[in-house]
MMTF fields as JSON, N, C-alpha, C and O atoms, coordinates in Angstrom:
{
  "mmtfVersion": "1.0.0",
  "mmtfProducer": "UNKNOWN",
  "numBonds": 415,
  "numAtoms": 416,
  "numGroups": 104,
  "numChains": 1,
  "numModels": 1,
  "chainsPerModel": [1],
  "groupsPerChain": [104],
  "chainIdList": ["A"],
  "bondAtomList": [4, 2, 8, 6, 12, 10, 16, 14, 20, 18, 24, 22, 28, 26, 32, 30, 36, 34, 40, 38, 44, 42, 48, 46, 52, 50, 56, 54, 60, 58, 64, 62, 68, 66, 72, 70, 76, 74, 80, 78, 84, 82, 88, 86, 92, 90, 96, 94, 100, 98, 104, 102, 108, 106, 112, 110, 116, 114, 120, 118, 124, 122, 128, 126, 132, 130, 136, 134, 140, 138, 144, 142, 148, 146, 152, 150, 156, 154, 160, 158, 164, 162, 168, 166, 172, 170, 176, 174, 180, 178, 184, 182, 188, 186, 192, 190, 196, 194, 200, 198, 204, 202, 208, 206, 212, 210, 216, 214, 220, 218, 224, 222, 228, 226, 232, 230, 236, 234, 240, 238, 244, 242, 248, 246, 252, 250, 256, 254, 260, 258, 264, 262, 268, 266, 272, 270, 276, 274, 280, 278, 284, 282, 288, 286, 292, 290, 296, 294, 300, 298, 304, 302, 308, 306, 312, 310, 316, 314, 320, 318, 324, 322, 328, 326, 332, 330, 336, 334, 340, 338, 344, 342, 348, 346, 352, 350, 356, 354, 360, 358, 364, 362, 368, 366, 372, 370, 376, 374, 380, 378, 384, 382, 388, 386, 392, 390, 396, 394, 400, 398, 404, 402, 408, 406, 412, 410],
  "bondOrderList": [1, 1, 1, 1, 1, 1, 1, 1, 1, 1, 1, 1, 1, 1, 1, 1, 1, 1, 1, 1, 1, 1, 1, 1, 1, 1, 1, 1, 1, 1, 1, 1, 1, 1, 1, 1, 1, 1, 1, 1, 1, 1, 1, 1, 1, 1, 1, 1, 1, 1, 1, 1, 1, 1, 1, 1, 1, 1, 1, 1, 1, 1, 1, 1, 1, 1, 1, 1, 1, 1, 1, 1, 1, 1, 1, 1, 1, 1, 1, 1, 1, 1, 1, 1, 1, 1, 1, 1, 1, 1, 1, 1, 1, 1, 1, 1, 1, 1, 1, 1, 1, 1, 1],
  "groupList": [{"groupName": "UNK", "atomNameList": ["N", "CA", "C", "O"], "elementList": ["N", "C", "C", "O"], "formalChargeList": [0, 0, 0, 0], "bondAtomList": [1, 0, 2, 1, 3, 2], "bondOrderList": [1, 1, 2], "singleLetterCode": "X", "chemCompType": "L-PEPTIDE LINKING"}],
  "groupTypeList": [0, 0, 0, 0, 0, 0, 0, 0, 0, 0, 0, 0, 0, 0, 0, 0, 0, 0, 0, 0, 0, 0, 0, 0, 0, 0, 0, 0, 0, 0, 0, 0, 0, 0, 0, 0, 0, 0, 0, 0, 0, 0, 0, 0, 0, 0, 0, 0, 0, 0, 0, 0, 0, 0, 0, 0, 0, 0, 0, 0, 0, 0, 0, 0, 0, 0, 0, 0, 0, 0, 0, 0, 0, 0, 0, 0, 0, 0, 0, 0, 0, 0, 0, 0, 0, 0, 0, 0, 0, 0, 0, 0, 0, 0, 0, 0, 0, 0, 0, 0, 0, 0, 0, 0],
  "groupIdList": [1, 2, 3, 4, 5, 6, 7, 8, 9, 10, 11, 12, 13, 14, 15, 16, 17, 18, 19, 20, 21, 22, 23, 24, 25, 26, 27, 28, 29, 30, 31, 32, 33, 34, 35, 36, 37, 38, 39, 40, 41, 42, 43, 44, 45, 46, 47, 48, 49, 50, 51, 52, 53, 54, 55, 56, 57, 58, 59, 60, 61, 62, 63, 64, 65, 66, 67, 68, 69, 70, 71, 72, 73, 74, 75, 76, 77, 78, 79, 80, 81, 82, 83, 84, 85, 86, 87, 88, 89, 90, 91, 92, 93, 94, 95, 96, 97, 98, 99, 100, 101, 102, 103, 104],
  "secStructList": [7, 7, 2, 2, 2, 2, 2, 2, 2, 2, 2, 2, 2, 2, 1, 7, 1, 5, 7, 6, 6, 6, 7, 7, 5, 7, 7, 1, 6, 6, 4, 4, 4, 3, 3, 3, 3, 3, 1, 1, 1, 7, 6, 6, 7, 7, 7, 6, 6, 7, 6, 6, 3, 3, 3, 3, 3, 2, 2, 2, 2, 2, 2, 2, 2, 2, 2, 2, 2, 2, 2, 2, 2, 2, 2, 2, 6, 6, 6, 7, 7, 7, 7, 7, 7, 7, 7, 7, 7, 4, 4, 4, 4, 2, 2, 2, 2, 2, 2, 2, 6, 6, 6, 7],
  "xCoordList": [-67.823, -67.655, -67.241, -67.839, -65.845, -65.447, -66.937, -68.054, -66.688, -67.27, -67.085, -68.03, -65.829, -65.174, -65.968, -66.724, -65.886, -66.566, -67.987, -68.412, -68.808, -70.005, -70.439, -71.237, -69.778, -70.339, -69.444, -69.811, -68.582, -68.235, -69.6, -69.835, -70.277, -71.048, -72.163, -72.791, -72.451, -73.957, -73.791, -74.86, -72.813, -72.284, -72.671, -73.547, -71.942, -72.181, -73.437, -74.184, -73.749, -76.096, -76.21, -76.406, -76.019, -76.45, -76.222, -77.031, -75.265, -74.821, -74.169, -73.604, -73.983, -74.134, -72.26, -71.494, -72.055, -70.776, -69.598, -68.735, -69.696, -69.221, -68.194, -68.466, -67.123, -66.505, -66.698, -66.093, -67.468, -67.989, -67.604, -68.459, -66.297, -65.145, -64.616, -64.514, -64.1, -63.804, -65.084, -65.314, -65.645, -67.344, -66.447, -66.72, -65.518, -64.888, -66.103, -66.423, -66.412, -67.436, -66.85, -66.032, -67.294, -66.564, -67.629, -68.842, -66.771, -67.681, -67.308, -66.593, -67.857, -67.408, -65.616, -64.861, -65.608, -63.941, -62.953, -62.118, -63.291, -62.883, -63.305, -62.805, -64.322, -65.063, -63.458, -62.987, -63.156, -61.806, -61.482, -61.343, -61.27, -60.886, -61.662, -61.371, -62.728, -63.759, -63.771, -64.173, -63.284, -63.777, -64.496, -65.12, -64.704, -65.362, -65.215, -64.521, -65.887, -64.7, -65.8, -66.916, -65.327, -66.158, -66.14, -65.14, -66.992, -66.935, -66.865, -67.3, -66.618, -66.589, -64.98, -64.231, -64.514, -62.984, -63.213, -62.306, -64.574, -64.825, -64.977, -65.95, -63.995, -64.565, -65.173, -65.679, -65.399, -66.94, -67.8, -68.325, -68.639, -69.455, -69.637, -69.149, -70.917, -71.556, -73.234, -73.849, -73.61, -75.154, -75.679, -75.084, -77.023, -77.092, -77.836, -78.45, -77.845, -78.49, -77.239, -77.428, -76.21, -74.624, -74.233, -73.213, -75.12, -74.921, -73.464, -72.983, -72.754, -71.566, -70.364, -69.134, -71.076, -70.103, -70.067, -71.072, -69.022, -69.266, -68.414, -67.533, -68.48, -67.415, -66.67, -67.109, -65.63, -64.247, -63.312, -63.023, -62.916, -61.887, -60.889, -60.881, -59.636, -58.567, -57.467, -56.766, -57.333, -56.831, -57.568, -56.999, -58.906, -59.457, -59.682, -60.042, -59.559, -59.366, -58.348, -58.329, -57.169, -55.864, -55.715, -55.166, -56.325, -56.158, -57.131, -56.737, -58.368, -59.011, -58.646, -59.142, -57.803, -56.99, -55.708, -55.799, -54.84, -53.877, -54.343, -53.192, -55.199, -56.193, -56.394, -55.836, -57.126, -57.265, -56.505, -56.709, -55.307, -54.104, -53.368, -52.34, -53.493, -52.541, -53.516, -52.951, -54.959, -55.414, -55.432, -55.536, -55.326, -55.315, -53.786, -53.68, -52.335, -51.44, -51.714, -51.809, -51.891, -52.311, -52.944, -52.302, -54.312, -54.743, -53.673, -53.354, -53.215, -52.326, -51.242, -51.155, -50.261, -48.886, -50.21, -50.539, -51.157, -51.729, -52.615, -53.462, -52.864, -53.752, -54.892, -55.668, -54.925, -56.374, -57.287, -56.834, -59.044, -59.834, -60.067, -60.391, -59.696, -60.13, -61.181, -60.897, -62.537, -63.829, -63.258, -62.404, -63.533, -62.972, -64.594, -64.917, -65.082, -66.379, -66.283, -65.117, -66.434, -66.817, -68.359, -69.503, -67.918, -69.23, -69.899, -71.098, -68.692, -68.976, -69.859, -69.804, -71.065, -72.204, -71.882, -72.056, -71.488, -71.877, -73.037, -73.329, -73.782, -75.208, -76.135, -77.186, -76.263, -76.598, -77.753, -78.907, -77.118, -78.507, -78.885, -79.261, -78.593, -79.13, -80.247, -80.506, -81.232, -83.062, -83.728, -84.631, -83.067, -83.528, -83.127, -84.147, -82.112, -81.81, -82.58, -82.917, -82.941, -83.894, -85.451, -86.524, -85.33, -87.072, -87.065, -87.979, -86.202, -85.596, -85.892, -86.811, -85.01, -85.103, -85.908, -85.75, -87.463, -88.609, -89.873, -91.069, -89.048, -90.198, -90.455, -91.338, -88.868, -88.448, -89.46, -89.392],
  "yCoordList": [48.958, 50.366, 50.502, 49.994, 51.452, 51.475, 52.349, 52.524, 52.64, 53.121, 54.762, 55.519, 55.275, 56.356, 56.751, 57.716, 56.127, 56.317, 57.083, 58.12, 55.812, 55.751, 57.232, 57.885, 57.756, 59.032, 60.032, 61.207, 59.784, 61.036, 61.647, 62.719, 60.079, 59.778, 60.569, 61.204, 60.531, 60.975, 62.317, 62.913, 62.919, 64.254, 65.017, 65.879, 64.683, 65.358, 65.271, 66.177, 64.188, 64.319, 65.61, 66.681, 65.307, 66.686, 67.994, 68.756, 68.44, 69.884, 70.146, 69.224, 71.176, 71.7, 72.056, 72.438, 71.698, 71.063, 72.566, 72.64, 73.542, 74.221, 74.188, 73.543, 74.869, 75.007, 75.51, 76.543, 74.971, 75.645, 76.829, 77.689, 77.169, 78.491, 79.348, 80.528, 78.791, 79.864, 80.104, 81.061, 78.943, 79.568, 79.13, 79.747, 78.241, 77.932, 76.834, 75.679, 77.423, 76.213, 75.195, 75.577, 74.085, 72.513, 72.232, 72.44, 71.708, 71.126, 69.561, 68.994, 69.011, 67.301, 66.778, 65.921, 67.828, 67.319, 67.514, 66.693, 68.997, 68.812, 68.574, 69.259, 67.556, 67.381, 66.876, 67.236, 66.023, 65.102, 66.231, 66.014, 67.382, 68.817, 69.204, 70.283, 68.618, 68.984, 67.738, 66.652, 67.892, 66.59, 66.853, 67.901, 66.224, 65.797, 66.043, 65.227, 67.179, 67.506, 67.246, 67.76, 66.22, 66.219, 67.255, 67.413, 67.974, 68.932, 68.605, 69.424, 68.023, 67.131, 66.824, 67.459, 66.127, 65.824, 64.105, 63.343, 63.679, 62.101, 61.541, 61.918, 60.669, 60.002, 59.305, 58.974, 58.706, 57.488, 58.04, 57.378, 59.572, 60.102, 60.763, 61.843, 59.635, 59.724, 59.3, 58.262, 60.591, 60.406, 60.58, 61.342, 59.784, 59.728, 61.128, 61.22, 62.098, 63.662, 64.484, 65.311, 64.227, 64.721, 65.8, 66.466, 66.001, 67.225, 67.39, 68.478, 66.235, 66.133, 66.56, 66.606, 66.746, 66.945, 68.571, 69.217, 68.831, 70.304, 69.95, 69.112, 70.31, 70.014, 71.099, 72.191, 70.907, 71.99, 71.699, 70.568, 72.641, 72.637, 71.924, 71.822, 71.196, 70.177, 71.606, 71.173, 72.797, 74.008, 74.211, 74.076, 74.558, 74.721, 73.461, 73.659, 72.482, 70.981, 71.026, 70.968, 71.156, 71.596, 72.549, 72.393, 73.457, 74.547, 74.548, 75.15, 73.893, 73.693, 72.787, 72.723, 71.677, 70.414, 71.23, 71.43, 71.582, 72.414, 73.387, 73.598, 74.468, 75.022, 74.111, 74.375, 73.056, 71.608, 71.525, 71.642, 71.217, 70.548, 71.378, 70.9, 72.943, 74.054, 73.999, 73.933, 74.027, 74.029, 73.003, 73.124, 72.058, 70.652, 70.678, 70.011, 71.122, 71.749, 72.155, 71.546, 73.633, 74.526, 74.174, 74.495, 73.451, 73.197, 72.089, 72.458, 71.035, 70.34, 70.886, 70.542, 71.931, 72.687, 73.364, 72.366, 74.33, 75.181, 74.44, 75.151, 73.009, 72.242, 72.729, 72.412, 73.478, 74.021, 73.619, 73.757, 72.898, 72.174, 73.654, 74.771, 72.975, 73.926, 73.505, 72.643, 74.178, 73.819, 73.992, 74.877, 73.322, 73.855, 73.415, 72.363, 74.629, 74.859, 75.317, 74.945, 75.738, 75.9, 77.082, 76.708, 78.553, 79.425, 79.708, 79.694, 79.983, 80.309, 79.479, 78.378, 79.867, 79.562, 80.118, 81.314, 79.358, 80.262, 80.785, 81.848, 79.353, 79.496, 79.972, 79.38, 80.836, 82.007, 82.585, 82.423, 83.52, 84.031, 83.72, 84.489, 82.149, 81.297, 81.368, 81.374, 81.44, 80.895, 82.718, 82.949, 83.372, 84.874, 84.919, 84.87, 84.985, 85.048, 84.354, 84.823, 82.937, 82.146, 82.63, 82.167, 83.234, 84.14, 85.125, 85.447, 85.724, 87.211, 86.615, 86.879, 85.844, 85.491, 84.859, 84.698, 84.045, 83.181, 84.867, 84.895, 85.966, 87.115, 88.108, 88.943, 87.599, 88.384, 87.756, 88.161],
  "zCoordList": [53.208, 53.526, 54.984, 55.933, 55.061, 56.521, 57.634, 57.147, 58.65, 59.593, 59.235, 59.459, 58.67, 58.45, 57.169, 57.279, 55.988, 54.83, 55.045, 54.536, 56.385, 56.443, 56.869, 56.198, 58.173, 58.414, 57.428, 57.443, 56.776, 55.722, 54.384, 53.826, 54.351, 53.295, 53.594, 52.747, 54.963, 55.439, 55.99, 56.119, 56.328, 56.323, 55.177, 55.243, 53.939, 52.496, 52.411, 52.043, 52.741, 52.506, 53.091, 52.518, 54.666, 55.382, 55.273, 55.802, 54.682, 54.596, 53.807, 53.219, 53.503, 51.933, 51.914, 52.799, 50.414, 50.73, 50.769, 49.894, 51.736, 52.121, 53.415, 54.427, 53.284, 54.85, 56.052, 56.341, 56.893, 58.444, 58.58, 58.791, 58.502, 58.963, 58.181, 58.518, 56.757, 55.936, 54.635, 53.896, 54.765, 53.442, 52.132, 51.103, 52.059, 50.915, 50.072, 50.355, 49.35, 48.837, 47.652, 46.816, 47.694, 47.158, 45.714, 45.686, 44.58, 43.927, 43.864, 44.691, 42.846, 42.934, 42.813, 43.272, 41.97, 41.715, 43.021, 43.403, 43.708, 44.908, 46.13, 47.022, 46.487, 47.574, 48.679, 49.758, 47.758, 49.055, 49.579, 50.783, 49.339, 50.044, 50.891, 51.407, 51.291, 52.373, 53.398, 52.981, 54.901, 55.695, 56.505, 56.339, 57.488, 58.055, 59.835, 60.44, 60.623, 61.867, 62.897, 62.813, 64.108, 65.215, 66.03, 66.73, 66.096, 67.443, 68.491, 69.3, 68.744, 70.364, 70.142, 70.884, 69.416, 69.277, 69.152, 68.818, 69.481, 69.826, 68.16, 67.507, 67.577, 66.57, 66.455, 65.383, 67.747, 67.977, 68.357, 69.251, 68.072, 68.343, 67.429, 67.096, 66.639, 65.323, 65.426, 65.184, 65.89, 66.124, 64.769, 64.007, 64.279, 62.653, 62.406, 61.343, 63.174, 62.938, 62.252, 61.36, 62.664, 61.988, 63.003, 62.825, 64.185, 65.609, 65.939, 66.258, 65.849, 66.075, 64.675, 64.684, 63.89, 62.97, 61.958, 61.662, 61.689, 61.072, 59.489, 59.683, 58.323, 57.458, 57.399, 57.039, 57.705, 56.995, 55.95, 55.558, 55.576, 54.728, 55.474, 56.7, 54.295, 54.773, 55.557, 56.472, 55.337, 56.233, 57.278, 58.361, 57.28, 58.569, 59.416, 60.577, 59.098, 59.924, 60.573, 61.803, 59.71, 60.593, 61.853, 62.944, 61.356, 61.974, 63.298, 64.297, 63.31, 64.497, 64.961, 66.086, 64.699, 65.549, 66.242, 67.453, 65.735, 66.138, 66.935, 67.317, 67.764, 68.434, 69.537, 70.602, 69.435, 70.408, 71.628, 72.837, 70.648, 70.977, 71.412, 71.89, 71.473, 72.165, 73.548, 74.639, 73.477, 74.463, 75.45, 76.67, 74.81, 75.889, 76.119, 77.149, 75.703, 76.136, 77.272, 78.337, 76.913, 77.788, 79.042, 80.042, 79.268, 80.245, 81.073, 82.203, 80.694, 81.428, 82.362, 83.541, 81.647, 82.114, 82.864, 83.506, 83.211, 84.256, 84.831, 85.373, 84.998, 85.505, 85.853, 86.755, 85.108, 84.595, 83.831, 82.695, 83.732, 82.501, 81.9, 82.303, 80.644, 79.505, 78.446, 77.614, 78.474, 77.879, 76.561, 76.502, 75.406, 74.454, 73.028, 72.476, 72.973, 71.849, 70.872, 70.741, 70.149, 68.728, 68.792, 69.051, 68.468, 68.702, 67.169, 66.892, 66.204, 64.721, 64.497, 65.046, 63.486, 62.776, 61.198, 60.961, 60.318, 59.177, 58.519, 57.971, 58.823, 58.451, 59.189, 58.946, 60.053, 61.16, 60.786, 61.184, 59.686, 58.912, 57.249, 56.364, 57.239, 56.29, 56.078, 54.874, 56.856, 57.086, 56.345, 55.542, 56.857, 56.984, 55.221, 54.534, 54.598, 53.28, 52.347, 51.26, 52.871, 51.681, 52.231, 51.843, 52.805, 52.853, 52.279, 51.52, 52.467, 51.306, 49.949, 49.174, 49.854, 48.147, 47.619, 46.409, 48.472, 47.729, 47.868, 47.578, 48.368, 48.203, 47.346, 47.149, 46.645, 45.335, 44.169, 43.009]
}
């Protein structure tokens, strides 16, 4: 098993096989449609908690690499550092909903 496999594998353990950004939710047949995205941008930064990792959709992967990459653009031509984070939570008010629903 590659290194790549390994944290894709332990990702899907960790979180529920939804898209960070658009809430597209995955079943088995289409999981390959869900990867695997470092928030950091570091692919050798694979702490075994998964802190570093969010799953997105194979569109919203794109679409937050392309984002990146305008910004690290961007900062170079204005030699300007550009912090570049990630604020969206989908699961925000996750905790608050499954208390709602074990009171029903």
């Amino acid at each position: 098993m590659s290194k790549l496999d390994n944290y894709r594998e332990q990702a899907l353990k960790l979180y529920p096989w939804v898209c960070g950004h658009c809430a597209r939710a995955f079943d088995g047949k289409h999981l390959r449609e869900l990867t695997v995205h470092h928030k950091d941008h570091n692919h050798d930064n694979n702490p075994p908690d998964g802190s570093n990792w969010e799953l997105l959709c194979i569109y919203c992967h794109d679409h937050e690499h392309s984002k990146y990459g305008d910004m690290q653009h961007q900062s170079a031509s204005s030699g300007k550092k550009v912090e570049v984070t990630s604020t969206y939570n989908p699961f925000a008010g996750l905790q608050q909903l499954l208390e709602q629903q074990t009171k029903k």
